[in-house]
C-alpha positions in Angstrom: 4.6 1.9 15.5 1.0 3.4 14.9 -1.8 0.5 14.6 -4.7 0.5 12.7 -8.3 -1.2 13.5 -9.6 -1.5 10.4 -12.9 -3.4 9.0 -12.8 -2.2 5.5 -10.1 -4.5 3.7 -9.2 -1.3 1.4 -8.3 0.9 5.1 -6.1 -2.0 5.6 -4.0 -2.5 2.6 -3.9 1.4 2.2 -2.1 1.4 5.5 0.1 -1.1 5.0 1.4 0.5 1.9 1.9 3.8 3.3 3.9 1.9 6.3 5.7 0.1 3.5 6.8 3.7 2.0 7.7 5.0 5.5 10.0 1.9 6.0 11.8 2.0 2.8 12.1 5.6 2.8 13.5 5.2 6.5 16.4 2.7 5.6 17.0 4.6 2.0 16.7 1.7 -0.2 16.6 3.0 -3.9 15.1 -0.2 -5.9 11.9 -1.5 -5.0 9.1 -3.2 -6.6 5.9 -3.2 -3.9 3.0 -5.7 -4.6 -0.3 -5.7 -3.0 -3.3 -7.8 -4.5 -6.1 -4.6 -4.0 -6.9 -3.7 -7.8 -8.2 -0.4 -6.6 -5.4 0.4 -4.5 -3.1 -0.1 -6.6 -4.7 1.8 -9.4 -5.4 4.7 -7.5 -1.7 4.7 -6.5 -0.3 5.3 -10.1 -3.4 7.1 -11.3 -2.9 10.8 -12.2 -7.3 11.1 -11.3 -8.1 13.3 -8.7 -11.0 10.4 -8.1 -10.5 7.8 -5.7 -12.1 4.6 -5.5 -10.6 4.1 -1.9 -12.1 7.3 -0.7 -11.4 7.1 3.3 -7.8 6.1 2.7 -7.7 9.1 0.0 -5.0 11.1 2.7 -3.0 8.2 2.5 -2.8 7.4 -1.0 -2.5 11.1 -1.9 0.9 10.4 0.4 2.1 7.8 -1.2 1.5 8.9 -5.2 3.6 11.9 -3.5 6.5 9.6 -2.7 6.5 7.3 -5.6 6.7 10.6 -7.8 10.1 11.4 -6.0 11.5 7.9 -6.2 11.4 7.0 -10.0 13.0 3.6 -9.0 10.7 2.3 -7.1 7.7 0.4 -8.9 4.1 -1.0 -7.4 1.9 -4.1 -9.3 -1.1 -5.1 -8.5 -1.1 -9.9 -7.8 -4.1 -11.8 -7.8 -5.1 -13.0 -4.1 -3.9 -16.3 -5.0 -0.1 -15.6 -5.8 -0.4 -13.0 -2.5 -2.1 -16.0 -0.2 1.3 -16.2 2.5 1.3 -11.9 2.8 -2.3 -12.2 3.9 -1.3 -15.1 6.4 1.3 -13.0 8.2 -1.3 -10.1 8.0 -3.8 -11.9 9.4 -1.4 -13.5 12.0 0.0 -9.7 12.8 -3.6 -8.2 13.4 -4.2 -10.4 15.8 -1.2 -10.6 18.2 
């Protein structure tokens, strides 16, 4: 699986939802509902804008407005920090090992 070194928190989440994508597409699951607790990720995902607020992860989140086009079941919303404390826990714990 390709890594990622990334200082800017938006890089981060952008790849992680692009790997998320890759995943689901790989074990054809038809249903999903993706969270993520970036507000301008997650807005630039279901925006139809050409602008981007997360500018460096534009390739990836042109990708992944590409996919959720062809999968009409799949949905993404946008959870404070607070409800999304235990992902970033298991993040954390994964960029470091």
């Amino acid at each position: 699986m390709e890594g990622i070194c990334a200082v800017d928190p938006l890089l981060g989440e952008a790849f992680a939802a692009t790997r998320a994508a890759e995943v689901t597409l790989l074990r054809n699951w038809t249903h999903v509902i993706f969270e993520t607790d970036s507000k301008f990720l997650a807005s630039d995902i279901v925006s139809t804008l050409w602008f981007l607020r997360v500018g460096k992860a534009k390739t990836w989140v042109l990708s992944i407005r590409k996919v959720f086009k062809a999968q009409s079941a799949w949905s993404l919303h946008w959870v404070t920090r607070r409800l999304n404390q235990q992902a970033h826990l298991l993040a954390q714990w994964a960029a470091r090992s």
